[in-house]
BADO-446774 format. One line per 4 residues: number of its first residue (from 1); for each residue x, y, z of N, C-alpha, C. Coordinates in steps of 0.2 Angstrom, whole numbers. Last residue first. Layout:
BEGIN
NUM = X Y Z X Y Z X Y Z; ...
END
This chain:
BEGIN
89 = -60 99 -30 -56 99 -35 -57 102 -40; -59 109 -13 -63 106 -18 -58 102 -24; -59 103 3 -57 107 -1 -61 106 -5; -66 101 18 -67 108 16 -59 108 10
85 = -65 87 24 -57 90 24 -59 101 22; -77 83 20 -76 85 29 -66 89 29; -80 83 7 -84 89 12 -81 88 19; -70 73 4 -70 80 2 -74 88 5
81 = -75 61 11 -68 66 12 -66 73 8; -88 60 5 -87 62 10 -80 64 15; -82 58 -8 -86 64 -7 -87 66 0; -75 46 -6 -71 54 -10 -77 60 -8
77 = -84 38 -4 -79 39 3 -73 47 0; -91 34 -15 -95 40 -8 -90 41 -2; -84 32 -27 -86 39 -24 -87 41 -18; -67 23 -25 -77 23 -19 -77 29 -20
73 = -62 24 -37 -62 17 -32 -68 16 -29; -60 36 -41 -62 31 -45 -66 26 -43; -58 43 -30 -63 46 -32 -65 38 -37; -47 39 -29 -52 38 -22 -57 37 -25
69 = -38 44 -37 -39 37 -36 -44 36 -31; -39 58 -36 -39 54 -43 -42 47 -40; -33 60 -21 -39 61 -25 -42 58 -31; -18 54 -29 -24 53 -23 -32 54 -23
65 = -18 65 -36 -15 57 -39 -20 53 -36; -17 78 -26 -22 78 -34 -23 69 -36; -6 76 -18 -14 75 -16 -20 72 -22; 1 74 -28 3 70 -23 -5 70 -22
61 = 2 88 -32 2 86 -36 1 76 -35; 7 95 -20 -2 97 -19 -3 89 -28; 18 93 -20 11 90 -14 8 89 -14; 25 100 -29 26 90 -26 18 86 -23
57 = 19 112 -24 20 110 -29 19 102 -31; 30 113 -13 21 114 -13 18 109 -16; 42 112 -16 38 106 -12 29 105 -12; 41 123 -23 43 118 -26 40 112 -24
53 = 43 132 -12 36 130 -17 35 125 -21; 53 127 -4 46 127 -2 40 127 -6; 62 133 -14 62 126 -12 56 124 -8; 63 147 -14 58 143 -21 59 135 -18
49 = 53 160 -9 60 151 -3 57 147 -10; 50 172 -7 54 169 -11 58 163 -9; 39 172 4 40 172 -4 43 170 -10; 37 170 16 43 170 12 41 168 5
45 = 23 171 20 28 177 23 34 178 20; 16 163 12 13 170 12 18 176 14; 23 151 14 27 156 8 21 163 7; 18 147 27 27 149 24 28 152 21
41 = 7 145 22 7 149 26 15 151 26; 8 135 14 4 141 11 4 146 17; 13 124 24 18 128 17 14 135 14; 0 121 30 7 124 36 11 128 28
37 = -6 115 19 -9 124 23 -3 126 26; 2 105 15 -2 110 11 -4 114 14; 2 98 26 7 102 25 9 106 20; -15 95 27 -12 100 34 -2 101 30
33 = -14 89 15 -18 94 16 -16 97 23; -7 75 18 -5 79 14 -9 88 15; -17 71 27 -11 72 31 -5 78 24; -26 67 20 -27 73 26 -22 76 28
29 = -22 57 11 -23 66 8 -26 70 15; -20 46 21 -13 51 16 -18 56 13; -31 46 26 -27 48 28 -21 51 26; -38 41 12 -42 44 17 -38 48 23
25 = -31 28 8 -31 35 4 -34 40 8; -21 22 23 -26 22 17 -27 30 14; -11 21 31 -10 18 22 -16 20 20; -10 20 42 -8 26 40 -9 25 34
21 = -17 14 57 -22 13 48 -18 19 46; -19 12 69 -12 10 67 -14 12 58; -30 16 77 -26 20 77 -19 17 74; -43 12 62 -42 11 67 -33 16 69
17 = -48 19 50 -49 15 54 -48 14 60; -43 39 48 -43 30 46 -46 27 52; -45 50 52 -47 49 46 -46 42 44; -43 54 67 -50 55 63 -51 53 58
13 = -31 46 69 -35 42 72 -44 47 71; -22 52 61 -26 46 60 -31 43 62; -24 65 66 -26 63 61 -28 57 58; -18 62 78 -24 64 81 -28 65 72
9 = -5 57 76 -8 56 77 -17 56 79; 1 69 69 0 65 63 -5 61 68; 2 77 81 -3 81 72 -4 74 69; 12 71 87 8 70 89 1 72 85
5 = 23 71 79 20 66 77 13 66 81; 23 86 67 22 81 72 19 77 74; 26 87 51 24 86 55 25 84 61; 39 99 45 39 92 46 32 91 51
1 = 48 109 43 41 110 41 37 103 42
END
């Protein structure tokens, strides 16, 4: 369920600075968000994989801490990674 590196690439190079920029808050929760939808698509068809929920779960929890901290740090950069990712909190 791992991304590709080529996925991870075309994300950083829409959501961070520059193409070596994987550390910022902007990028860790896009990148968390695409294997939050690949895993919601997993268990639409296996239902029972408690190991994938479980990770869901880790993720989406992972994102949430994230978000947390963005929002704190620079509202305008939470608000406009919130309208361009299309989730809500």
């Amino acid at each position: 369920m791992a991304l590709k590196k080529e996925e991870i690439n075309v994300i950083v190079k829409k959501y961070g600075k520059n193409e070596k920029d994987t550390g910022s808050a902007e990028v860790q929760i896009a990148l968390l968000s695409k294997r939050i939808a690949e895993l919601t698509e997993h268990l639409k068809s296996n239902g029972e994989d408690a190991n994938a929920r479980r990770s869901l779960l880790i993720l989406v929890g992972k994102r949430h801490s994230l978000l947390d901290y963005l929002a704190a740090s620079d509202h305008a950069r939470y608000e406009k990674l919130i309208a361009t990712l299309g989730i809500r909190k």
